[in-house]
N, CA, C and O atoms as a Tinker XYZ file with bonds, in Angstrom:
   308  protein
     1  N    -44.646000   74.877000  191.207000    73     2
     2  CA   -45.281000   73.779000  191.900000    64     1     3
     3  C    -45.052000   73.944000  193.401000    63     2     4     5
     4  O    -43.991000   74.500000  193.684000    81     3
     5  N    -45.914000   73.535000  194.530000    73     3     6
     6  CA   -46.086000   74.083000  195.711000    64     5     7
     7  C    -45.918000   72.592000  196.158000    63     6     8     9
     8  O    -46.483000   71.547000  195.834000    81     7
     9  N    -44.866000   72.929000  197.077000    73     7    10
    10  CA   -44.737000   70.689000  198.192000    64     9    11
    11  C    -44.634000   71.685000  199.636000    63    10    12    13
    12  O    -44.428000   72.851000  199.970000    81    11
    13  N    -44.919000   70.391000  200.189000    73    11    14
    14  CA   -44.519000   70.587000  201.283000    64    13    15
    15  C    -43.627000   69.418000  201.681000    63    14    16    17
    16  O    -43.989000   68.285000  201.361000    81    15
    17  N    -42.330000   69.624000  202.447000    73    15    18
    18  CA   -41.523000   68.562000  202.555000    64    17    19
    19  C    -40.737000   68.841000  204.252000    63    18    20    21
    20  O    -40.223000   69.789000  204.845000    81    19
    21  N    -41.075000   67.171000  204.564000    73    19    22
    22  CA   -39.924000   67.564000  205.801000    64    21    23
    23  C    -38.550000   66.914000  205.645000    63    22    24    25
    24  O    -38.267000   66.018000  204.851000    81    23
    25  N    -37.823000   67.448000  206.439000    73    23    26
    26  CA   -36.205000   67.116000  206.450000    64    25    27
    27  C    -35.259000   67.694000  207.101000    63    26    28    29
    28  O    -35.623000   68.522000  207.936000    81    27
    29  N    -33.837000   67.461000  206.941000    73    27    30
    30  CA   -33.106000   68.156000  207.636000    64    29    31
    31  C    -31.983000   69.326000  207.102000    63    30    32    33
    32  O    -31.461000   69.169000  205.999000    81    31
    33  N    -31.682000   70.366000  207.844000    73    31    34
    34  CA   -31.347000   71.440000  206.969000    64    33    35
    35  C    -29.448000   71.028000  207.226000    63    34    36    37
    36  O    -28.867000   70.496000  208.172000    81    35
    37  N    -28.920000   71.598000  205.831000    73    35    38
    38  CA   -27.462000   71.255000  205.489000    64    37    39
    39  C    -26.820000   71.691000  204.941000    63    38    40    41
    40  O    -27.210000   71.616000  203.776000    81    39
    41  N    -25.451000   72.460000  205.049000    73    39    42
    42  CA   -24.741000   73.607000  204.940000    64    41    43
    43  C    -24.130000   72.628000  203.658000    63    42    44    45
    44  O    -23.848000   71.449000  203.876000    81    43
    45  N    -23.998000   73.108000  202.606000    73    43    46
    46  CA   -22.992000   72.774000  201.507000    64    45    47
    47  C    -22.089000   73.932000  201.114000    63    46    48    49
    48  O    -22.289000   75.127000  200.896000    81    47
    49  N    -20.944000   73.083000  201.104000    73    47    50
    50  CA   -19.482000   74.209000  201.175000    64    49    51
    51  C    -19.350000   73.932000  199.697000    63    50    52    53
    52  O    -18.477000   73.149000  199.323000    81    51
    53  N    -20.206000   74.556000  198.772000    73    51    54
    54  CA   -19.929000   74.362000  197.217000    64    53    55
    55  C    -19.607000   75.723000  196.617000    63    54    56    57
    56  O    -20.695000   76.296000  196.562000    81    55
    57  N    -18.874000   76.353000  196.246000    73    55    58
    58  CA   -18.897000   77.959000  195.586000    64    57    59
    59  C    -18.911000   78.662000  197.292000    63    58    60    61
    60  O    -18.373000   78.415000  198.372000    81    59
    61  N    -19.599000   79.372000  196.888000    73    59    62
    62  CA   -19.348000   80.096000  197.822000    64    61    63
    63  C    -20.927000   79.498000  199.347000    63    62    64    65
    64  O    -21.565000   80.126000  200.192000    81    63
    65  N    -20.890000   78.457000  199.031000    73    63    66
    66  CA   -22.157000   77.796000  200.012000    64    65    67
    67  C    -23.451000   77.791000  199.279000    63    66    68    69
    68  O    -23.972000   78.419000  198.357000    81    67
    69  N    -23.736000   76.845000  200.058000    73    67    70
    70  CA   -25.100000   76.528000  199.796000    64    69    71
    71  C    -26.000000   76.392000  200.824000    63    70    72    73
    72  O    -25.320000   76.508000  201.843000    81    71
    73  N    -27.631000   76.136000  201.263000    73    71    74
    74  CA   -27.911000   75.740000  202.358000    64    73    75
    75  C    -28.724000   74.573000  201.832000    63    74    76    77
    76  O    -28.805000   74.706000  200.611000    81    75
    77  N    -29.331000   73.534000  202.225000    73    75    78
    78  CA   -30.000000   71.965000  201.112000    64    77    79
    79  C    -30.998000   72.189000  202.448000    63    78    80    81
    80  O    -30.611000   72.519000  203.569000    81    79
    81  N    -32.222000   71.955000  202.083000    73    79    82
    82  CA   -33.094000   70.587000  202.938000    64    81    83
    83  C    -32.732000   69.515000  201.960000    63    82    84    85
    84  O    -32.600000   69.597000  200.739000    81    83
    85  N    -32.567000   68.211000  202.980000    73    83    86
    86  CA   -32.421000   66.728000  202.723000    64    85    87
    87  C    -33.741000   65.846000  203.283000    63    86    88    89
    88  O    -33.749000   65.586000  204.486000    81    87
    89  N    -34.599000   65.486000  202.639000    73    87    90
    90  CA   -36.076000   65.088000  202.919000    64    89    91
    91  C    -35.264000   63.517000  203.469000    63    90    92    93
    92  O    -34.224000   62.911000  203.212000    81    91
    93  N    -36.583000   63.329000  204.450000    73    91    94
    94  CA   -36.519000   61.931000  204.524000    64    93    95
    95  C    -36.278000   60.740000  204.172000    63    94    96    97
    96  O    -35.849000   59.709000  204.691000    81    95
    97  N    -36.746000   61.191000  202.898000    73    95    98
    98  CA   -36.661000   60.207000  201.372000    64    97    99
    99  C    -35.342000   60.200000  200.774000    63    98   100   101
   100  O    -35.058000   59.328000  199.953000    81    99
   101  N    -34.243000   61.382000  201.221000    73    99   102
   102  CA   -33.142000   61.678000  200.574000    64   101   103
   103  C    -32.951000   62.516000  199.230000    63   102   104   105
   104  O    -32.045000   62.628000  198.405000    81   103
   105  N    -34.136000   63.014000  199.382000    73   103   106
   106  CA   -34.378000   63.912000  198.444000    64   105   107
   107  C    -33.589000   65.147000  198.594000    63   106   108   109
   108  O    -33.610000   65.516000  199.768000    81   107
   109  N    -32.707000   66.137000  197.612000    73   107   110
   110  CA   -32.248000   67.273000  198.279000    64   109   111
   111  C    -32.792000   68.340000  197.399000    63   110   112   113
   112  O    -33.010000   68.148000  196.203000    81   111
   113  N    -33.048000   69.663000  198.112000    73   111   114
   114  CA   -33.624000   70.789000  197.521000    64   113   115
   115  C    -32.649000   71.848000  197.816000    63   114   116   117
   116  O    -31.952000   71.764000  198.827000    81   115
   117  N    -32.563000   72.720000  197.101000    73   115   118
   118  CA   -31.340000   74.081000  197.312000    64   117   119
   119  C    -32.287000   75.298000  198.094000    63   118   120   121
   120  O    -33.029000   75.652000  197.178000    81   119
   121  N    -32.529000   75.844000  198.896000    73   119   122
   122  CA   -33.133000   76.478000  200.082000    64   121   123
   123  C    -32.286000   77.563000  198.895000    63   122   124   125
   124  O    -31.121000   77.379000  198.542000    81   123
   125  N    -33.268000   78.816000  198.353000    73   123   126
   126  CA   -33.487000   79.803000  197.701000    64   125   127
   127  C    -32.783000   80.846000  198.781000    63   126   128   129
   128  O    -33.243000   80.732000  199.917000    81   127
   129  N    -31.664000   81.920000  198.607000    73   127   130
   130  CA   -30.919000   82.534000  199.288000    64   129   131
   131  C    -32.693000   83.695000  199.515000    63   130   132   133
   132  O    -33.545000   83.883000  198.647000    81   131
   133  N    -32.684000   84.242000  200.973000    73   131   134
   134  CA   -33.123000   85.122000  201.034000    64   133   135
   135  C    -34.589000   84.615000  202.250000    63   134   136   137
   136  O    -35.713000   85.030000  202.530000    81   135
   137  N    -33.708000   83.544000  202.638000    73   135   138
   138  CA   -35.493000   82.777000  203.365000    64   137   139
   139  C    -34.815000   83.258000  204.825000    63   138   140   141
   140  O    -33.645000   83.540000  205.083000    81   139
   141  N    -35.834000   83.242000  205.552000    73   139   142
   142  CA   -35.471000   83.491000  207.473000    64   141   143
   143  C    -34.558000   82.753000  207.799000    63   142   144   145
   144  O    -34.583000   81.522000  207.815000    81   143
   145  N    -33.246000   83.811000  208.228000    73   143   146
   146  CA   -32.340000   82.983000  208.904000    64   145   147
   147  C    -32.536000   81.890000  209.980000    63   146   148   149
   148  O    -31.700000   80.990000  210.060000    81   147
   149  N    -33.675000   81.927000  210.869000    73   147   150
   150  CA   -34.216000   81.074000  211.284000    64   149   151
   151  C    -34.236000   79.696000  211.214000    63   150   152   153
   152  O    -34.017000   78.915000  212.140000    81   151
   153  N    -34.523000   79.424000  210.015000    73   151   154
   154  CA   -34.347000   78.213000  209.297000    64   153   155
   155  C    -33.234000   77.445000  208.897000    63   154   156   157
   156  O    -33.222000   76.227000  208.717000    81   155
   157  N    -32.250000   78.280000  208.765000    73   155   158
   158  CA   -30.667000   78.237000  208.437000    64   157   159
   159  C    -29.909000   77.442000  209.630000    63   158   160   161
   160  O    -29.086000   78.209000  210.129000    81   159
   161  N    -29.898000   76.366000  210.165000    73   159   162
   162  CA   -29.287000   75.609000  211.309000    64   161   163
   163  C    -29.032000   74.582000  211.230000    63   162   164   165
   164  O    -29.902000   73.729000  211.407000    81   163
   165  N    -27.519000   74.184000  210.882000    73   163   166
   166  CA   -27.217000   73.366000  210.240000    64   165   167
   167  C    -27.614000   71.888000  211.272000    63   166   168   169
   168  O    -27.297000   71.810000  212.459000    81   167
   169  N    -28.316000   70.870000  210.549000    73   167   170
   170  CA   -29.334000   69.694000  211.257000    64   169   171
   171  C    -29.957000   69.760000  211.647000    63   170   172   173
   172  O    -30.345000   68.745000  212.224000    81   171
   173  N    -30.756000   71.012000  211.777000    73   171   174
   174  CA   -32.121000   71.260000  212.212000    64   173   175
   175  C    -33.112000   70.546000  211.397000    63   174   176   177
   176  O    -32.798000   70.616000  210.209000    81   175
   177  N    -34.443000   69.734000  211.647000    73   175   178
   178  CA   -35.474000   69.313000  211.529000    64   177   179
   179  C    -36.550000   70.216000  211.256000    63   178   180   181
   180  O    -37.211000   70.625000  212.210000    81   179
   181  N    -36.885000   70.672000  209.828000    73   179   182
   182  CA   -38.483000   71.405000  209.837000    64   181   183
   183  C    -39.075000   70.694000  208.448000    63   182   184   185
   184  O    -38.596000   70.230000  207.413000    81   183
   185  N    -40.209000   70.855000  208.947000    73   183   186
   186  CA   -41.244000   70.803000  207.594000    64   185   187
   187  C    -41.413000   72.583000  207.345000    63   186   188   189
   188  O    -41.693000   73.561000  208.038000    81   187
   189  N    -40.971000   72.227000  205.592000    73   187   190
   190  CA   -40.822000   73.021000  205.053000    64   189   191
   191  C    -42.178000   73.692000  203.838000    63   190   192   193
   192  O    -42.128000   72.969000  202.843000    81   191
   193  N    -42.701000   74.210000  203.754000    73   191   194
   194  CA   -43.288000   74.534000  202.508000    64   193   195
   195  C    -42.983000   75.671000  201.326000    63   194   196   197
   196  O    -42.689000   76.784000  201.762000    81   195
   197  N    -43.014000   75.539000  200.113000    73   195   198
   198  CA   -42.686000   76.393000  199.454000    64   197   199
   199  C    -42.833000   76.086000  197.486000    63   198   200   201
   200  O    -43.738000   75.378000  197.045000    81   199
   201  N    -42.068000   76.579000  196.810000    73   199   202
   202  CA   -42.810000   76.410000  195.787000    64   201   203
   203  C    -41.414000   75.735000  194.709000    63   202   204   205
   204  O    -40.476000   76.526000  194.808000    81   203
   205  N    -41.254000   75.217000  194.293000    73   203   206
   206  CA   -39.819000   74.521000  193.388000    64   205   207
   207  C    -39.874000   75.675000  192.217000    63   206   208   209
   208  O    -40.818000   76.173000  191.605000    81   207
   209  N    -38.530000   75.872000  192.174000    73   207   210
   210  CA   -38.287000   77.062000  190.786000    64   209   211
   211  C    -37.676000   76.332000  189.650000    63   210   212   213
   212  O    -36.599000   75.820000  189.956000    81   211
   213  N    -37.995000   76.168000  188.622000    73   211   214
   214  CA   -37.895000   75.923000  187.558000    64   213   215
   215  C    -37.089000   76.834000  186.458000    63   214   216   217
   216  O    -36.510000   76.569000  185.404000    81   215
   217  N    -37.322000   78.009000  187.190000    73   215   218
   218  CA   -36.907000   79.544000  186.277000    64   217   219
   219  C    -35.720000   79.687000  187.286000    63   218   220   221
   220  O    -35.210000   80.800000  187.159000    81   219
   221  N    -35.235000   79.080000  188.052000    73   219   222
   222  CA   -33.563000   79.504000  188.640000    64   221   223
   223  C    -32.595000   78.902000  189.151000    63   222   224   225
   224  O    -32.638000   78.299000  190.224000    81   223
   225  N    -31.260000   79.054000  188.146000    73   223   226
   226  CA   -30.350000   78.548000  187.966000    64   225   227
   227  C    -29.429000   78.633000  189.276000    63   226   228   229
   228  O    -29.734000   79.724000  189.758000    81   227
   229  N    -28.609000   78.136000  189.974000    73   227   230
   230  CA   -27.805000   78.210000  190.791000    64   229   231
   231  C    -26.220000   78.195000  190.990000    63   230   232   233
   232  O    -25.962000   77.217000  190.288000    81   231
   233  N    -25.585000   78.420000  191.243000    73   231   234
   234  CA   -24.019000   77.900000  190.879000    64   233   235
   235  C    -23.730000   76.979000  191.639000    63   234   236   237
   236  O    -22.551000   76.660000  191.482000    81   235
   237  N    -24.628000   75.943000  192.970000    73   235   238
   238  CA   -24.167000   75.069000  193.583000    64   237   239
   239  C    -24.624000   74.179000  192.698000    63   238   240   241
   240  O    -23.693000   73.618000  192.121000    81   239
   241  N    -25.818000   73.779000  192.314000    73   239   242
   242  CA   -26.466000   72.668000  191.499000    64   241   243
   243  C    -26.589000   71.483000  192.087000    63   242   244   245
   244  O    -26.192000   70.464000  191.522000    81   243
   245  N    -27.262000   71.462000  193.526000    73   243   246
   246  CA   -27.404000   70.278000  194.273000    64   245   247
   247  C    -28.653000   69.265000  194.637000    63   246   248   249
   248  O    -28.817000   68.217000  195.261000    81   247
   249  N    -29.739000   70.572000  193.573000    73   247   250
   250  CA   -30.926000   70.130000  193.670000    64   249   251
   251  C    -31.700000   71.290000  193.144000    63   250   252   253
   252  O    -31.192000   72.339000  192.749000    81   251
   253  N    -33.319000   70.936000  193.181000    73   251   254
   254  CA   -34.374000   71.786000  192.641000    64   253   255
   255  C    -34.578000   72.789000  193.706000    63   254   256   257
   256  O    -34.784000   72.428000  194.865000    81   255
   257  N    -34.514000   74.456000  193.246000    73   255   258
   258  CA   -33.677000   74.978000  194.283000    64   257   259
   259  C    -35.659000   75.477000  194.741000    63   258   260   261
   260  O    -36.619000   75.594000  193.979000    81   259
   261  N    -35.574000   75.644000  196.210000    73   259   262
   262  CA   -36.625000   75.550000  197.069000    64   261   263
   263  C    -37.136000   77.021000  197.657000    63   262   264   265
   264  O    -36.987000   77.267000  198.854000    81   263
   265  N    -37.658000   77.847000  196.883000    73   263   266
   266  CA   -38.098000   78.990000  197.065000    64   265   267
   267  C    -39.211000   79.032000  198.559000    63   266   268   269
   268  O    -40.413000   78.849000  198.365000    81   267
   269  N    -38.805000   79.230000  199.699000    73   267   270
   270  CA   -39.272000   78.224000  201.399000    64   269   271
   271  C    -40.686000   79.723000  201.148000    63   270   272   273
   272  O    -40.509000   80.808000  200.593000    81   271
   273  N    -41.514000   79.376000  201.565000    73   271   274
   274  CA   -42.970000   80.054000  201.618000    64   273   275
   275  C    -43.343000   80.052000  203.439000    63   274   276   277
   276  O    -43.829000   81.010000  204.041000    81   275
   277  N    -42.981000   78.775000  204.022000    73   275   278
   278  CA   -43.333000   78.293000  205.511000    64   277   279
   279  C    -42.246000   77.604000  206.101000    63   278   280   281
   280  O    -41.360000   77.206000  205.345000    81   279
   281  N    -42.150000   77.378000  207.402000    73   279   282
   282  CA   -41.245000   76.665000  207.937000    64   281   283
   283  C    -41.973000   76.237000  209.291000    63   282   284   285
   284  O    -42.364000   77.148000  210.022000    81   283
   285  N    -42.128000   75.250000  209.577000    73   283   286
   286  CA   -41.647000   74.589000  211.323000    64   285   287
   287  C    -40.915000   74.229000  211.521000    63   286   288   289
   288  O    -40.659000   73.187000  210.917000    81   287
   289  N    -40.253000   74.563000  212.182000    73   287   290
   290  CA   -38.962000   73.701000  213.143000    64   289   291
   291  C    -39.856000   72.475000  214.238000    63   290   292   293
   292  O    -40.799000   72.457000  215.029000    81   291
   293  N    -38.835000   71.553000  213.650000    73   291   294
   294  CA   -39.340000   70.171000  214.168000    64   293   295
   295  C    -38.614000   69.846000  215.287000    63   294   296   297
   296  O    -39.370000   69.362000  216.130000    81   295
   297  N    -37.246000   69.915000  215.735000    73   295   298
   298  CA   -36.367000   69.908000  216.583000    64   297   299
   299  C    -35.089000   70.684000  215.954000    63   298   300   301
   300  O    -34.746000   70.632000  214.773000    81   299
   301  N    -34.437000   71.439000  217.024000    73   299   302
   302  CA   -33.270000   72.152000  216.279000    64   301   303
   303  C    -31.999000   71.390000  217.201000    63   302   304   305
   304  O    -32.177000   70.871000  218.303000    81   303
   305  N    -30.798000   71.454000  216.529000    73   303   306
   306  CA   -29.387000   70.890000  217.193000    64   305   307
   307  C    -29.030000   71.686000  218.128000    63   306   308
   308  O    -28.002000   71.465000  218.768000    81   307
């Protein structure tokens, strides 16, 4: 399934880390290891697009983990 979501990006110190977008709504998604470091800044603001994986398991388990397709940065910290 393909969203597009904005929010803010957030380092989780779970296992060995995690990275979350946290939507507006408070929604959290697990940012799929392997996306543009770019994006990786912890409280940074982007609308994100990408596709929710269903087929992958994580060892943080903090959310529906977010395979990122697009990014804007909305404001960075």
């Amino acid at each position: 399934m393909s969203i597009t979501v904005t929010g803010t990006i957030e380092r989780r110190d779970i296992g060995t880390g995690a990275w979350a977008l946290v939507t507006d709504k408070g929604d959290t998604y697990e940012i799929l290891r392997g996306v543009d470091k770019n994006l990786l800044k912890q409280g940074q603001k982007a609308k994100v697009t990408g596709l929710v994986r269903e087929d992958v398991l994580t060892a943080a388990m903090i959310g529906p983990v977010l395979e990122v397709k697009s990014f804007e940065v909305i404001n960075s910290p």
